[in-house]
Biopython code that builds the backbone (N, CA, C, O; Angstrom):
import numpy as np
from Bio.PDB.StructureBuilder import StructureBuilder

atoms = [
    (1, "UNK", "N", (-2.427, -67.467, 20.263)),
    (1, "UNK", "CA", (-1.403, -68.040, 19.440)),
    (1, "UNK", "C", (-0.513, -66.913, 18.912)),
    (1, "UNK", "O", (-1.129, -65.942, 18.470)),
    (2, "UNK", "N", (0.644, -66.869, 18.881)),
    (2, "UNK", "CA", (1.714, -66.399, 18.955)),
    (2, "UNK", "C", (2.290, -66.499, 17.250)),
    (2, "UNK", "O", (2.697, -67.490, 16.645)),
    (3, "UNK", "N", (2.171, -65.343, 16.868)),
    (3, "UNK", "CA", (3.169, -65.690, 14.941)),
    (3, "UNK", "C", (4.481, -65.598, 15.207)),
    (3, "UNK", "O", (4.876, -65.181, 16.295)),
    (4, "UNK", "N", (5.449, -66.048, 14.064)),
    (4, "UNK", "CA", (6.648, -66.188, 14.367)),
    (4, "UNK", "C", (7.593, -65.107, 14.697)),
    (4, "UNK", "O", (8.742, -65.166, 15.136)),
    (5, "UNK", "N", (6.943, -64.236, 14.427)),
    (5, "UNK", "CA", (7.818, -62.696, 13.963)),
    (5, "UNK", "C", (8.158, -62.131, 15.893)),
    (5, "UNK", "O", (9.095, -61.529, 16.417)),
    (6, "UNK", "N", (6.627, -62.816, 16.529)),
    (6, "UNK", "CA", (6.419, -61.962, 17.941)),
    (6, "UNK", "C", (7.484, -62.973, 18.707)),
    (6, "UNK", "O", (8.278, -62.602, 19.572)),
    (7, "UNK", "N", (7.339, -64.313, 18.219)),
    (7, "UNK", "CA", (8.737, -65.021, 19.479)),
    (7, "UNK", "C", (9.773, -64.833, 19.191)),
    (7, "UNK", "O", (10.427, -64.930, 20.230)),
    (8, "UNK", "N", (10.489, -64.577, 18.283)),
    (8, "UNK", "CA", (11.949, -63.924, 17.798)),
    (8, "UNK", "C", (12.169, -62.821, 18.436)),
    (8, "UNK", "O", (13.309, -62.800, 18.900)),
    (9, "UNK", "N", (11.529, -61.851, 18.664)),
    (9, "UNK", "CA", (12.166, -60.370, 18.799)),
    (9, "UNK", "C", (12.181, -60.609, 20.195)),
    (9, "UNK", "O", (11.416, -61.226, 20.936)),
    (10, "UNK", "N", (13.395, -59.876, 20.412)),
    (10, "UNK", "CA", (13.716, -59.807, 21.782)),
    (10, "UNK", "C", (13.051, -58.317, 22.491)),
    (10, "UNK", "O", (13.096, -57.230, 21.915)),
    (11, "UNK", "N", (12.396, -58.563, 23.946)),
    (11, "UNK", "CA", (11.799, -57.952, 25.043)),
    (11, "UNK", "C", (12.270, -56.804, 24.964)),
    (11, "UNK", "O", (11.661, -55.767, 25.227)),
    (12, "UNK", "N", (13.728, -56.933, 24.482)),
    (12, "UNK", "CA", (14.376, -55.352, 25.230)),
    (12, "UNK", "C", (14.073, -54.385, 23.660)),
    (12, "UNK", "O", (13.955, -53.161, 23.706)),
    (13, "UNK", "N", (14.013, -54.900, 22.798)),
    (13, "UNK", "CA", (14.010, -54.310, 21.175)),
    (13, "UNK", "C", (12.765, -53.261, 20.847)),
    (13, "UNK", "O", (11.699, -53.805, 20.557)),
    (14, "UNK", "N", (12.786, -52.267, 20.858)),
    (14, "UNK", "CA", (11.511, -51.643, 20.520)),
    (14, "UNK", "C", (10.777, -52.280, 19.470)),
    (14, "UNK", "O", (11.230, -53.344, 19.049)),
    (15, "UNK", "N", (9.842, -51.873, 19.025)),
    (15, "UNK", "CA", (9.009, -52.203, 17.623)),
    (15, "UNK", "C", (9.119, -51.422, 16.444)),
    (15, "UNK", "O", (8.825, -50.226, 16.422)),
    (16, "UNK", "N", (9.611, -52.179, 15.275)),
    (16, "UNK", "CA", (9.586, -51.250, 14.431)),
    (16, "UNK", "C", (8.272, -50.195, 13.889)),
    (16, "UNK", "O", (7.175, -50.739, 14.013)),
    (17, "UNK", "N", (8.232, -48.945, 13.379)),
    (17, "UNK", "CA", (7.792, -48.326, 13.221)),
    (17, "UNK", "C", (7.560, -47.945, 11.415)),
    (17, "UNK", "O", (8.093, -47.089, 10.708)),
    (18, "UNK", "N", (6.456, -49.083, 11.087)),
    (18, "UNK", "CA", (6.876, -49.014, 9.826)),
    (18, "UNK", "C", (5.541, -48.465, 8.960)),
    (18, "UNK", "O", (4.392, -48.477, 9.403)),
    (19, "UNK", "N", (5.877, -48.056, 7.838)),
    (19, "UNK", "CA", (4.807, -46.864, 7.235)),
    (19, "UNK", "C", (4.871, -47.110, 6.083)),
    (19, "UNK", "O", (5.916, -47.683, 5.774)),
    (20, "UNK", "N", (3.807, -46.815, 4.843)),
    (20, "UNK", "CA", (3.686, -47.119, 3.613)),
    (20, "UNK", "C", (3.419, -46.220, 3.094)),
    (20, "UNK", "O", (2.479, -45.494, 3.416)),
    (21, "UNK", "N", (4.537, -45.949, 1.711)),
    (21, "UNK", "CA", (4.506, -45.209, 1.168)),
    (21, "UNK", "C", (3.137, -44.915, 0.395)),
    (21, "UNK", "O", (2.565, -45.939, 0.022)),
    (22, "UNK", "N", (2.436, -43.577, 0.050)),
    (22, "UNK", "CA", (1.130, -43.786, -0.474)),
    (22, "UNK", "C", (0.741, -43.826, -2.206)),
    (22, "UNK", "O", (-0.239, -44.021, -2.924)),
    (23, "UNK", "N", (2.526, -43.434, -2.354)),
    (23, "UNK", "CA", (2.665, -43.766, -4.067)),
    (23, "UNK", "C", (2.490, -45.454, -4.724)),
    (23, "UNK", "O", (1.745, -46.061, -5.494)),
    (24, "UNK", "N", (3.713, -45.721, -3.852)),
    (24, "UNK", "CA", (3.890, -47.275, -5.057)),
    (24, "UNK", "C", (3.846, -47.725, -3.618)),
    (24, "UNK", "O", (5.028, -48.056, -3.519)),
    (25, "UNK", "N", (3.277, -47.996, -2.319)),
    (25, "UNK", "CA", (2.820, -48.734, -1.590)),
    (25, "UNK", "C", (3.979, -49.385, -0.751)),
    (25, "UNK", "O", (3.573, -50.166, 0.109)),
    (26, "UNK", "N", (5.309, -49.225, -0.827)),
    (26, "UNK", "CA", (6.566, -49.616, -0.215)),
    (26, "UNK", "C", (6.473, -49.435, 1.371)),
    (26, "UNK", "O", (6.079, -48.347, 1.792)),
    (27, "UNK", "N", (6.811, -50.436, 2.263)),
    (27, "UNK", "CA", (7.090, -50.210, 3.459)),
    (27, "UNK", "C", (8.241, -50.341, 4.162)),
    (27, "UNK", "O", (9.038, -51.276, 4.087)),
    (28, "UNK", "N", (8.306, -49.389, 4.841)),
    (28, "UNK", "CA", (9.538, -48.968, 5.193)),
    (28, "UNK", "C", (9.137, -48.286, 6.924)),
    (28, "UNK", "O", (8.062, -48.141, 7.506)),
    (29, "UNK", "N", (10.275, -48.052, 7.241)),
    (29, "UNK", "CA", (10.614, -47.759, 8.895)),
    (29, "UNK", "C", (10.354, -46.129, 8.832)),
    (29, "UNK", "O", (11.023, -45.430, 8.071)),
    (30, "UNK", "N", (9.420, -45.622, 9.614)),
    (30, "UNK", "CA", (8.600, -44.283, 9.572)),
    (30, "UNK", "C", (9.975, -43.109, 9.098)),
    (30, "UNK", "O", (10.027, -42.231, 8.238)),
    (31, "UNK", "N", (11.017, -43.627, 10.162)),
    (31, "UNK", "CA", (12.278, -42.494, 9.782)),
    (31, "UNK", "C", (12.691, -42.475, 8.262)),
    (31, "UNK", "O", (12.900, -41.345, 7.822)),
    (32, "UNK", "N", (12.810, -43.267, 7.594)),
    (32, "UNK", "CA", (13.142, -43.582, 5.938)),
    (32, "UNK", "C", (12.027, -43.083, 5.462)),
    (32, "UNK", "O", (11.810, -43.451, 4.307)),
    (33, "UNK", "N", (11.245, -42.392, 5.908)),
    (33, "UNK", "CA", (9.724, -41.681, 4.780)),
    (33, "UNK", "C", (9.782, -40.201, 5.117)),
    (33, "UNK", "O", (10.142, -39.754, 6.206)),
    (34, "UNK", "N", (9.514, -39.715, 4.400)),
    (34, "UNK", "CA", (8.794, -38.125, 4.359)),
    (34, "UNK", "C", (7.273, -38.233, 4.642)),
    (34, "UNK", "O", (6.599, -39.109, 4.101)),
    (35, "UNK", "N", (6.609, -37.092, 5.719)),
    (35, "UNK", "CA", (6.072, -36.971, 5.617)),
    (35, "UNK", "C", (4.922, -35.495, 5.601)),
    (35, "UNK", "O", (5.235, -34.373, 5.999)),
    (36, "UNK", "N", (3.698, -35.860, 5.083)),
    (36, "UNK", "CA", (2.974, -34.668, 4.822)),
    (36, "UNK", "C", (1.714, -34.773, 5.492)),
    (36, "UNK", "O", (1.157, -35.867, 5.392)),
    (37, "UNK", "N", (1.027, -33.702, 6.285)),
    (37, "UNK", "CA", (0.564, -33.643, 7.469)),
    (37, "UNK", "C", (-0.785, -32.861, 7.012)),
    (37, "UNK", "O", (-0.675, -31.865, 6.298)),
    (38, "UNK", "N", (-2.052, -33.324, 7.433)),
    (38, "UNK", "CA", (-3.129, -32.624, 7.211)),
    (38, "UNK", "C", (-3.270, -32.160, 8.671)),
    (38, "UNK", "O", (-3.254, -33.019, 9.553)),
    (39, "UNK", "N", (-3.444, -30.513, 9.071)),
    (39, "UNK", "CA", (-3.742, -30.218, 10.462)),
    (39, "UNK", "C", (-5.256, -29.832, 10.870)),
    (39, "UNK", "O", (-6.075, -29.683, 9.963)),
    (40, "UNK", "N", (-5.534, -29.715, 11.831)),
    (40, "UNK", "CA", (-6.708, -29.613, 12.669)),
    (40, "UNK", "C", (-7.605, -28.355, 11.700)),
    (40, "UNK", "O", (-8.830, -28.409, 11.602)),
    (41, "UNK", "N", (-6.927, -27.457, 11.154)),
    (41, "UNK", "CA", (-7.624, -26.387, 10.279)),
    (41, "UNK", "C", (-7.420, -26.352, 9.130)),
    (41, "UNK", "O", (-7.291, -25.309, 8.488)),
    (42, "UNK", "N", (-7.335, -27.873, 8.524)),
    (42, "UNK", "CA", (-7.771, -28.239, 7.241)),
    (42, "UNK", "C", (-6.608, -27.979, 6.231)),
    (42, "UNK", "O", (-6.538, -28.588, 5.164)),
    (43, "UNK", "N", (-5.428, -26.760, 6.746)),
    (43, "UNK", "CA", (-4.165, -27.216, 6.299)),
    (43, "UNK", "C", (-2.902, -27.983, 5.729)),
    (43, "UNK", "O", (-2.271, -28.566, 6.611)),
    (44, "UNK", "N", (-2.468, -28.092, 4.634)),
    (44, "UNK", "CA", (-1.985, -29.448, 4.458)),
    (44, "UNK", "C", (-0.300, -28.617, 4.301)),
    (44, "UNK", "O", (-0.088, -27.464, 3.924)),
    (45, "UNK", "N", (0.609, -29.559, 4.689)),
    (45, "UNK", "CA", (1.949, -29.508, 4.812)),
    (45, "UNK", "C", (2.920, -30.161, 4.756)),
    (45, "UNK", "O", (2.623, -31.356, 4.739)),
    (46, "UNK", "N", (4.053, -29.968, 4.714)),
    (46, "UNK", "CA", (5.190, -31.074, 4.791)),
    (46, "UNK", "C", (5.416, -30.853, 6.478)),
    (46, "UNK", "O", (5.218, -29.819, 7.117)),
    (47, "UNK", "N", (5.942, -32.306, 7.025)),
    (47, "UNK", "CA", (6.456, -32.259, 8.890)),
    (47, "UNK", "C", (7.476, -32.499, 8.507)),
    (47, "UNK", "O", (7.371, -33.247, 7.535)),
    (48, "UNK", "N", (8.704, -32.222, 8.791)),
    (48, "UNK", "CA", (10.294, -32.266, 8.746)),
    (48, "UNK", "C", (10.225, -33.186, 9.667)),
    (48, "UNK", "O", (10.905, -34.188, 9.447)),
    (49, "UNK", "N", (9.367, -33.147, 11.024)),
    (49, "UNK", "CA", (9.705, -33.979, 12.077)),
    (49, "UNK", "C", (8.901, -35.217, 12.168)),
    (49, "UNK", "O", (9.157, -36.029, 13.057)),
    (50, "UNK", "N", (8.119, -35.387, 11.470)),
    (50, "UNK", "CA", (7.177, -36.587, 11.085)),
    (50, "UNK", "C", (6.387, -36.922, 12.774)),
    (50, "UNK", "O", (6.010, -38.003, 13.225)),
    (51, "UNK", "N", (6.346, -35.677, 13.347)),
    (51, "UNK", "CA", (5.652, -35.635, 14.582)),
    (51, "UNK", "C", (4.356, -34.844, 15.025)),
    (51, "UNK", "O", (3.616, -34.942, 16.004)),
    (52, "UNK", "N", (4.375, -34.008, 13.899)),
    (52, "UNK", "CA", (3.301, -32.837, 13.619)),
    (52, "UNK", "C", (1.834, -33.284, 14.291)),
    (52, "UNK", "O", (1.836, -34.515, 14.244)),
    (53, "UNK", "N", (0.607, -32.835, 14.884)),
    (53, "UNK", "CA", (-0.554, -33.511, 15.140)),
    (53, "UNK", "C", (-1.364, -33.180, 13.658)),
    (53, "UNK", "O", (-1.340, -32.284, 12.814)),
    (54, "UNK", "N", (-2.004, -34.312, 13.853)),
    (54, "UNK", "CA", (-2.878, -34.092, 12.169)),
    (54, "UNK", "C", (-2.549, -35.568, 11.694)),
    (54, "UNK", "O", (-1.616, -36.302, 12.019)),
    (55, "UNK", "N", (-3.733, -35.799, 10.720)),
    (55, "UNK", "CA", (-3.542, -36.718, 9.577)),
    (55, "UNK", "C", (-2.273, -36.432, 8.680)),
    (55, "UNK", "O", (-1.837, -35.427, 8.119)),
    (56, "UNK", "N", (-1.771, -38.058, 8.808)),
    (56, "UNK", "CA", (-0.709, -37.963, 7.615)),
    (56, "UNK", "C", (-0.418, -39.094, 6.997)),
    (56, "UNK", "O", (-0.814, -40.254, 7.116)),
    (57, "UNK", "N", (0.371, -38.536, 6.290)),
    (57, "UNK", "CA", (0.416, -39.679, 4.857)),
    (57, "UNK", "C", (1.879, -39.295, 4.787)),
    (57, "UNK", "O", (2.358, -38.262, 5.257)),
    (58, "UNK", "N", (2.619, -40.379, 4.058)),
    (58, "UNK", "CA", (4.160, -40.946, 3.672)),
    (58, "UNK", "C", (4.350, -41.008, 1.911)),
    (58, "UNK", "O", (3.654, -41.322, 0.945)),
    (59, "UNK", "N", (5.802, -40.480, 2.179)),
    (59, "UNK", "CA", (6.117, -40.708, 0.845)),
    (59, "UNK", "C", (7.965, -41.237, 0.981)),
    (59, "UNK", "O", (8.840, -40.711, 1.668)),
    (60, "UNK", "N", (8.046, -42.177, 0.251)),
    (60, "UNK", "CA", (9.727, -42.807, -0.074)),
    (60, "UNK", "C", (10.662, -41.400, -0.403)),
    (60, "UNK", "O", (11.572, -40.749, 0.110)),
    (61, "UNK", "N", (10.109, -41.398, -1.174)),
    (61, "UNK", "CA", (11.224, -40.559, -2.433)),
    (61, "UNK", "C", (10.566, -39.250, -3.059)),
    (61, "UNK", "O", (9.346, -39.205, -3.220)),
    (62, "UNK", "N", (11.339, -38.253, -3.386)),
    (62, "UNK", "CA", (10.352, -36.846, -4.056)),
    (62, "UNK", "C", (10.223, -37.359, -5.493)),
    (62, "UNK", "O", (9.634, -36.579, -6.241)),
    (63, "UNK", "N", (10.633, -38.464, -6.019)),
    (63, "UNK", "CA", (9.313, -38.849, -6.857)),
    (63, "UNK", "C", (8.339, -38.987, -6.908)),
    (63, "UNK", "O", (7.537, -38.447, -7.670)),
    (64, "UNK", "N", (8.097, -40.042, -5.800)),
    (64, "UNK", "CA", (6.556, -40.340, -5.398)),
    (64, "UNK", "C", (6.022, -39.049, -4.757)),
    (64, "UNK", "O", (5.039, -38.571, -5.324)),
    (65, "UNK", "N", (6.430, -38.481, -3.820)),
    (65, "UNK", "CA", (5.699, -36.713, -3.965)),
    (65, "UNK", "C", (4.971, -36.376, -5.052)),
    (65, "UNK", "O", (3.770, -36.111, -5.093)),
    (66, "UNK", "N", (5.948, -36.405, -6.139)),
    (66, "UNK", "CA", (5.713, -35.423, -7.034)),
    (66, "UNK", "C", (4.057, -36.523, -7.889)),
    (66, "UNK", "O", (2.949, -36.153, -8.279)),
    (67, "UNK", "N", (4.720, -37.846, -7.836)),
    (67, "UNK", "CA", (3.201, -38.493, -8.998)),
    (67, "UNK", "C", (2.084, -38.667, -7.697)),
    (67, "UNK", "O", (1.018, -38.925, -8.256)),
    (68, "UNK", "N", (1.851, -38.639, -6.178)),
    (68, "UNK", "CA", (1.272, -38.070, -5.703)),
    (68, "UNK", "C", (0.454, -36.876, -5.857)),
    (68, "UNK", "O", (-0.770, -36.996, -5.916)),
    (69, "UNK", "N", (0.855, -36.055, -5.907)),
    (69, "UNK", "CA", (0.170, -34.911, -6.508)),
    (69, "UNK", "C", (-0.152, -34.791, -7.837)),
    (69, "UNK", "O", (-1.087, -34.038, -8.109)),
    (70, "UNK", "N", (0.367, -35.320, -8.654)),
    (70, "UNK", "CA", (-0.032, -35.549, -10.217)),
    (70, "UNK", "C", (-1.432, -36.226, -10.148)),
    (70, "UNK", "O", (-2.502, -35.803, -10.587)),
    (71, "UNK", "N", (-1.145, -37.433, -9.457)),
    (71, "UNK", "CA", (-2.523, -38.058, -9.595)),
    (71, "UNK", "C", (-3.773, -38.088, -8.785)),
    (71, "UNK", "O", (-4.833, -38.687, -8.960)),
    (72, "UNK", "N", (-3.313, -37.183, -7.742)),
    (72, "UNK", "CA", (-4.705, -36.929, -6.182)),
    (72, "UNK", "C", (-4.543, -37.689, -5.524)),
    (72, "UNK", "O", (-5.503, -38.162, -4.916)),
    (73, "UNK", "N", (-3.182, -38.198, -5.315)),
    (73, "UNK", "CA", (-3.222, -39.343, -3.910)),
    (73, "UNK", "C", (-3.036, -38.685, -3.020)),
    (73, "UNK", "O", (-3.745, -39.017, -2.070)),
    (74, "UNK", "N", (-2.212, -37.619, -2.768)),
    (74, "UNK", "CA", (-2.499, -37.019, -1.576)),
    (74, "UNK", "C", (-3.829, -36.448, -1.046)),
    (74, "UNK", "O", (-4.096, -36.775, 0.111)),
    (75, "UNK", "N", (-4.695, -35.668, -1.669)),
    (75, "UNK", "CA", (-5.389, -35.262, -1.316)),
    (75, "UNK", "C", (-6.534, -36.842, -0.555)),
    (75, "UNK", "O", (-7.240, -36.712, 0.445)),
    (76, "UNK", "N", (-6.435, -37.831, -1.161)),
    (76, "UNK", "CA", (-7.417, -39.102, -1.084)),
    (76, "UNK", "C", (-6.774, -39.377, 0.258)),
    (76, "UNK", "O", (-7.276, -39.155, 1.360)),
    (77, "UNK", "N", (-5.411, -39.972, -0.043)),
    (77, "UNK", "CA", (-4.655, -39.890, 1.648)),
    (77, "UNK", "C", (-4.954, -38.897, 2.921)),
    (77, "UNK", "O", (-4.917, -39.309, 4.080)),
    (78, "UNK", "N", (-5.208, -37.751, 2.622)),
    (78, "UNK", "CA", (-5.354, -37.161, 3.788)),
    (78, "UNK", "C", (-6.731, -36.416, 3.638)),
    (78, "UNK", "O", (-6.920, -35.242, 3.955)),
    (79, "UNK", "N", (-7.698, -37.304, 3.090)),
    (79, "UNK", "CA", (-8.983, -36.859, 3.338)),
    (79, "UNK", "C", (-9.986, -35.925, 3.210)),
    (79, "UNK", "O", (-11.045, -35.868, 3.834)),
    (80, "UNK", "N", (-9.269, -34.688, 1.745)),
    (80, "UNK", "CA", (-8.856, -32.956, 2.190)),
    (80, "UNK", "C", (-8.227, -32.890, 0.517)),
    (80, "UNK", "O", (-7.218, -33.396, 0.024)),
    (81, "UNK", "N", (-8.982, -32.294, 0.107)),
    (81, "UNK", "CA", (-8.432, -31.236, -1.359)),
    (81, "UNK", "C", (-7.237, -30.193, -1.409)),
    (81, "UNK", "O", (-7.312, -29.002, -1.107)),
    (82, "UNK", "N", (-6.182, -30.847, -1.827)),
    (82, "UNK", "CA", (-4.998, -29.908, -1.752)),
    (82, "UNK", "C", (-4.605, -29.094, -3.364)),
    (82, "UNK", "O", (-4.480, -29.350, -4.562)),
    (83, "UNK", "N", (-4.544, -28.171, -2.559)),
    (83, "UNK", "CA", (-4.415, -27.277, -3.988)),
    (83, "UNK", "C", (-3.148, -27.414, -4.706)),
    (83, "UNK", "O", (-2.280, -28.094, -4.157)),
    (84, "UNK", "N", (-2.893, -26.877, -5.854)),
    (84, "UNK", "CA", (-1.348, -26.711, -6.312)),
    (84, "UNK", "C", (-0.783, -26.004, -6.020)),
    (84, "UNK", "O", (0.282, -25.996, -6.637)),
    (85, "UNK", "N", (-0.912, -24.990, -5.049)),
    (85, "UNK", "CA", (-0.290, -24.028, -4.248)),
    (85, "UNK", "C", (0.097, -24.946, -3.416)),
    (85, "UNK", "O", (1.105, -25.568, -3.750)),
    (86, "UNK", "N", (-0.453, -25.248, -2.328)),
    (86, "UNK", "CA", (-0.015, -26.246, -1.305)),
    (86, "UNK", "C", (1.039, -27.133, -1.721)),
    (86, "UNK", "O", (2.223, -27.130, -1.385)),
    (87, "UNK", "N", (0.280, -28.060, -2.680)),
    (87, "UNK", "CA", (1.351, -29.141, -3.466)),
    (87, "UNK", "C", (2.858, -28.392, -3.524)),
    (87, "UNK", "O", (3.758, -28.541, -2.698)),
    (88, "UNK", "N", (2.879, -27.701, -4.506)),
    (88, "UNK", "CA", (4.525, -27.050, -5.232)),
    (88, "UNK", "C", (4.970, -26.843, -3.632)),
    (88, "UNK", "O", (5.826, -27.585, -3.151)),
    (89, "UNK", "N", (4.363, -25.831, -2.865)),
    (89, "UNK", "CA", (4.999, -25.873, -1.429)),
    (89, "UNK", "C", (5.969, -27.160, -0.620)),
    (89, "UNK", "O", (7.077, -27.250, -0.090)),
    (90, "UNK", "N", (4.914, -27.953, -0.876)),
    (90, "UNK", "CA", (5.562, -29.265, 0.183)),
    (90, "UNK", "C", (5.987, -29.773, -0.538)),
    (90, "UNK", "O", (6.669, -30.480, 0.204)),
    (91, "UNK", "N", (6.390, -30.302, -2.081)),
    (91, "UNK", "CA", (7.869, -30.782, -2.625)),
    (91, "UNK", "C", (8.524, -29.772, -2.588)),
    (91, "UNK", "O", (9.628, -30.137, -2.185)),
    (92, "UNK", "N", (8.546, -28.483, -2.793)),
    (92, "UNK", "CA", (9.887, -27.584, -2.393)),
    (92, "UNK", "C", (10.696, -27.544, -0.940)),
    (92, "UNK", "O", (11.849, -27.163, -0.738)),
    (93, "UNK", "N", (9.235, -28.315, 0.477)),
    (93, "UNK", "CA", (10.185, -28.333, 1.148)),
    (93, "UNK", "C", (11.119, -29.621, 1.439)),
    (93, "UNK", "O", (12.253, -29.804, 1.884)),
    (94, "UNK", "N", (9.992, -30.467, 0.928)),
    (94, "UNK", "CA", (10.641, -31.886, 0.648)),
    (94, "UNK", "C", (11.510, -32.177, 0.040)),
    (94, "UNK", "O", (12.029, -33.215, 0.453)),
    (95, "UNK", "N", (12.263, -31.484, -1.332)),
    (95, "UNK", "CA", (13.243, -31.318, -1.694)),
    (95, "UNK", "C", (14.645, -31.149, -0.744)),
    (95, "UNK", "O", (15.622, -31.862, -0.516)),
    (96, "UNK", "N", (14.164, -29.724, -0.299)),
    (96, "UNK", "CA", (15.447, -29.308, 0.879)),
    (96, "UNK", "C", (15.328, -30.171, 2.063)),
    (96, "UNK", "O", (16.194, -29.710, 2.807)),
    (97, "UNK", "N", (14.651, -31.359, 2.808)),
    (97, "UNK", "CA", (14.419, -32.329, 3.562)),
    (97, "UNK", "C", (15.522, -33.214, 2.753)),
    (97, "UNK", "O", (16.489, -33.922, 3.035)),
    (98, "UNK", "N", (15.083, -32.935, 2.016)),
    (98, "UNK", "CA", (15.794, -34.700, 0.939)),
    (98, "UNK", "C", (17.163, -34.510, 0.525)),
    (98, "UNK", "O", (17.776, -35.562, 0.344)),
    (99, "UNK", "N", (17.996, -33.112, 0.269)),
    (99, "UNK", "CA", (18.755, -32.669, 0.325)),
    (99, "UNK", "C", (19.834, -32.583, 1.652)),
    (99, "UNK", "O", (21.059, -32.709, 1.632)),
    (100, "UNK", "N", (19.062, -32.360, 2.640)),
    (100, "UNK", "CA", (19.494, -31.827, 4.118)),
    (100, "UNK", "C", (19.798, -33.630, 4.591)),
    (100, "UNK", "O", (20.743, -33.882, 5.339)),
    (101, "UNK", "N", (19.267, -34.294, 4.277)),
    (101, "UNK", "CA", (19.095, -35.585, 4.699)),
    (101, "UNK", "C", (20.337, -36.792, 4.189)),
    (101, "UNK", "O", (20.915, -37.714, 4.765)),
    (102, "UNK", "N", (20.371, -36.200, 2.767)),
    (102, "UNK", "CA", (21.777, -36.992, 2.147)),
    (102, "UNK", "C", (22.945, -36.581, 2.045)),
    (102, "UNK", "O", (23.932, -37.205, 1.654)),
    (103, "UNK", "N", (22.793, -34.580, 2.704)),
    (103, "UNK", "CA", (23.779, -34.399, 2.699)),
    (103, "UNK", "C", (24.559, -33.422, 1.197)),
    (103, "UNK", "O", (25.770, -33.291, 1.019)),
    (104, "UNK", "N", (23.695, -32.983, 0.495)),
    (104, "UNK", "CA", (23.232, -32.433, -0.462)),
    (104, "UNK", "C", (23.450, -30.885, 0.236)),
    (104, "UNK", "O", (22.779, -30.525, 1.203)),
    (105, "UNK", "N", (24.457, -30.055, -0.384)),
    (105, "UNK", "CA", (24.436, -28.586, 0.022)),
    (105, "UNK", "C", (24.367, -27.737, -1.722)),
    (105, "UNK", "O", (24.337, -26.510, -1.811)),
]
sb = StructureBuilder()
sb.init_structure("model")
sb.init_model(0)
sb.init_chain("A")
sb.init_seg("    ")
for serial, (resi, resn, name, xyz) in enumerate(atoms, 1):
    if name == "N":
        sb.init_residue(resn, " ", resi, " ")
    sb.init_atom(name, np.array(xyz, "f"), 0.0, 1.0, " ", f" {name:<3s}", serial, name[0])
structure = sb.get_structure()
C-alpha cells in the first residue's frame, strides 16, 4: 500500500533529502543545515560540504550550534565527548559558513 506523498511525486523528481535539526528538532532539506561530523578517529568537526565520512549531526542556525553545545547535544548526537576546544572551533567555522552562505563579507 502506497501513502499519498509516494503517488504524487513524479518518477523523474529526486527525493528530498531531509535532516533534523538536533537543537529544536526542525526539518529541513540536508542543503539548508550545517553540519558537524564525528570522524573515524574520534574527531569532531564542522563539514562545509556536509559530505565528510563519519557520524553526523545537523544544525538550522548558529544558534542552535551554539545551545547545542551549551547543553551536550552534540556530544549525545554524535556519540563522542566534545570538548570546548572543539566546540568554540566549529561555531567559529560555522559562523564563516553562515556568513559565506548569505553573503555576509
Amino acid at each position: 500500500m502506497m501513502n499519498a506523498a509516494a503517488t504524487t511525486r513524479r518518477s523523474h523528481e529526486p527525493p528530498l533529502r531531509t535532516r533534523r535539526c538536533m537543537t529544536c528538532s526542525s526539518k529541513r532539506e540536508k542543503a539548508d543545515l550545517f553540519r558537524v561530523v564525528r570522524h573515524a578517529d574520534g574527531t569532531v568537526a564542522f563539514d562545509p560540504t556536509g559530505r565528510a565520512p563519519g557520524r553526523g549531526a545537523y544544525v538550522c542556525s548558529p544558534a542552535c550550534l551554539e545551545e547545542a553545545c551549551r547543553k551536550g547535544l552534540m556530544g549525545r548526537a554524535l556519540k563522542t565527548r566534545v570538548d570546548n576546544r572543539a566546540a568554540q572551533q566549529i561555531v567559529a567555522d560555522m559562523l564563516r559558513e553562515h556568513e559565506r552562505r548569505a553573503g555576509i563579507d
